[in-house]
N, C-alpha and C positions, 0 to 999 in steps of 0.2 A: 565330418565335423558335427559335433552335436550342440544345441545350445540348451543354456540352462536360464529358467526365467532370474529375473534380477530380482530382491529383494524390496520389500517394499523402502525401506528406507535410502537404498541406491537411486532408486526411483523417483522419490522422492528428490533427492539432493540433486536428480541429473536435471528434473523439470524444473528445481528453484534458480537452477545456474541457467537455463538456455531462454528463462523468463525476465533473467537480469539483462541477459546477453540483450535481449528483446527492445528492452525499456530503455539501454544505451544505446543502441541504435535510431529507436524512434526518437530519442532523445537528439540524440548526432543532427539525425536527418530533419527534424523540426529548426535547431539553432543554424543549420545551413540554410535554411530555406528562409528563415528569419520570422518562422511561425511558433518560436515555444510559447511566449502569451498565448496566444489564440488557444494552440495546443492546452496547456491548461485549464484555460477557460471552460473548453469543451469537455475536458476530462470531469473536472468538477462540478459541473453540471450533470453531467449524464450520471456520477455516483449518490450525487443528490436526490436523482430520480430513483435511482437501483434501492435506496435503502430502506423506502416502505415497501418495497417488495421483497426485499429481503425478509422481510418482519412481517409478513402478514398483512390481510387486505384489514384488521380488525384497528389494524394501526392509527389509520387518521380518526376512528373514532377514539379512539384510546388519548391521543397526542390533541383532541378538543377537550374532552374531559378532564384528563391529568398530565400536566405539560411537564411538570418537572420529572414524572418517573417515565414519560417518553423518553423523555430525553437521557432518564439513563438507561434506559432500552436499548434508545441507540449507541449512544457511549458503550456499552456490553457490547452489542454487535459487532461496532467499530473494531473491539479489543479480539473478538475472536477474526475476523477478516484479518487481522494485522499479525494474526499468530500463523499466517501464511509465510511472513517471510520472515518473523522474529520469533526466539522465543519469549514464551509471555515473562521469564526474567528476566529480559533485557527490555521490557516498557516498564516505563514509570509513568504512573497515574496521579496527575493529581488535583481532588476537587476543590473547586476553589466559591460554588455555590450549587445548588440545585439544575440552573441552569446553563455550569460554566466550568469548565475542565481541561488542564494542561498535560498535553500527552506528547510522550518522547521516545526517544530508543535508545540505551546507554549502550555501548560499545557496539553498535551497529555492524552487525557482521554482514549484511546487503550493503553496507557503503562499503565496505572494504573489498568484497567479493566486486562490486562492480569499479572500481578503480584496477582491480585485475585483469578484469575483463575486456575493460574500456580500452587498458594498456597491449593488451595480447593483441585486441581486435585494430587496432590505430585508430581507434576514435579520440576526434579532438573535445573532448567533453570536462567538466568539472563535476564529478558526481554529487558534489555538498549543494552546488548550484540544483543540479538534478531533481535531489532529494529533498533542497528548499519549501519547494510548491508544497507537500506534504504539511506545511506549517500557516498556510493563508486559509 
């Protein structure tokens, strides 16, 4: 038996599914437990911390000086992290001031893939619920 390496975009598609697979689970095992708040809480926090490190240490000076183009700094950032599990034509951006910005996912192929998933795996989940948190 010989093997042959897989493709990168196989690869690709195998890590975005066993990552969904992932987030329904911890998902599952958070609403059993009666921790998705907290769970939350925690998440969003800790991304709040990741994202001037994402961006360089030159950040917080940057985000004292000029707050508004920080901030679409980060808004940019945001848009490529999210082209992880979207394509960037299925986000819709839209700015509503300097400071202030509605972002979405039209026909979200990770809600759908993880109602697959959820269903394969017997997870008692609602992914819309899941994928909610993403909007606070």
């Amino acid at each position: 038996m010989s093997l042959k390496e897989l493709p990168l975009e196989d690869r690709y598609k195998m890590l975005l599914d066993q990552s969904i697979l992932s987030d329904a689970i911890n998902y599952a095992s958070h609403k059993e437990l009666g921790a998705v708040n907290k769970y939350f809480e925690s998440y969003l926090k800790a991304q709040k911390r990741m994202l001037p490190s994402y961006m360089g240490t030159v950040f917080r000076v940057f985000k004292t000086i000029t707050p508004g183009r920080a901030f679409k700094q980060v808004i940019n950032q945001v848009l490529s992290i999210m082209q992880m599990h979207h394509e960037l034509s299925q986000i819709d951006v839209s700015w509503i001031s300097n400071r202030e910005v509605s972002m979405g996912v039209k026909n979200c192929q990770k809600l759908r893939k993880t109602r697959e998933w959820a269903k394969k795996a017997g997870l008692d989940i609602n992914p819309v619920a899941m994928y909610a948190f993403e909007d606070r």
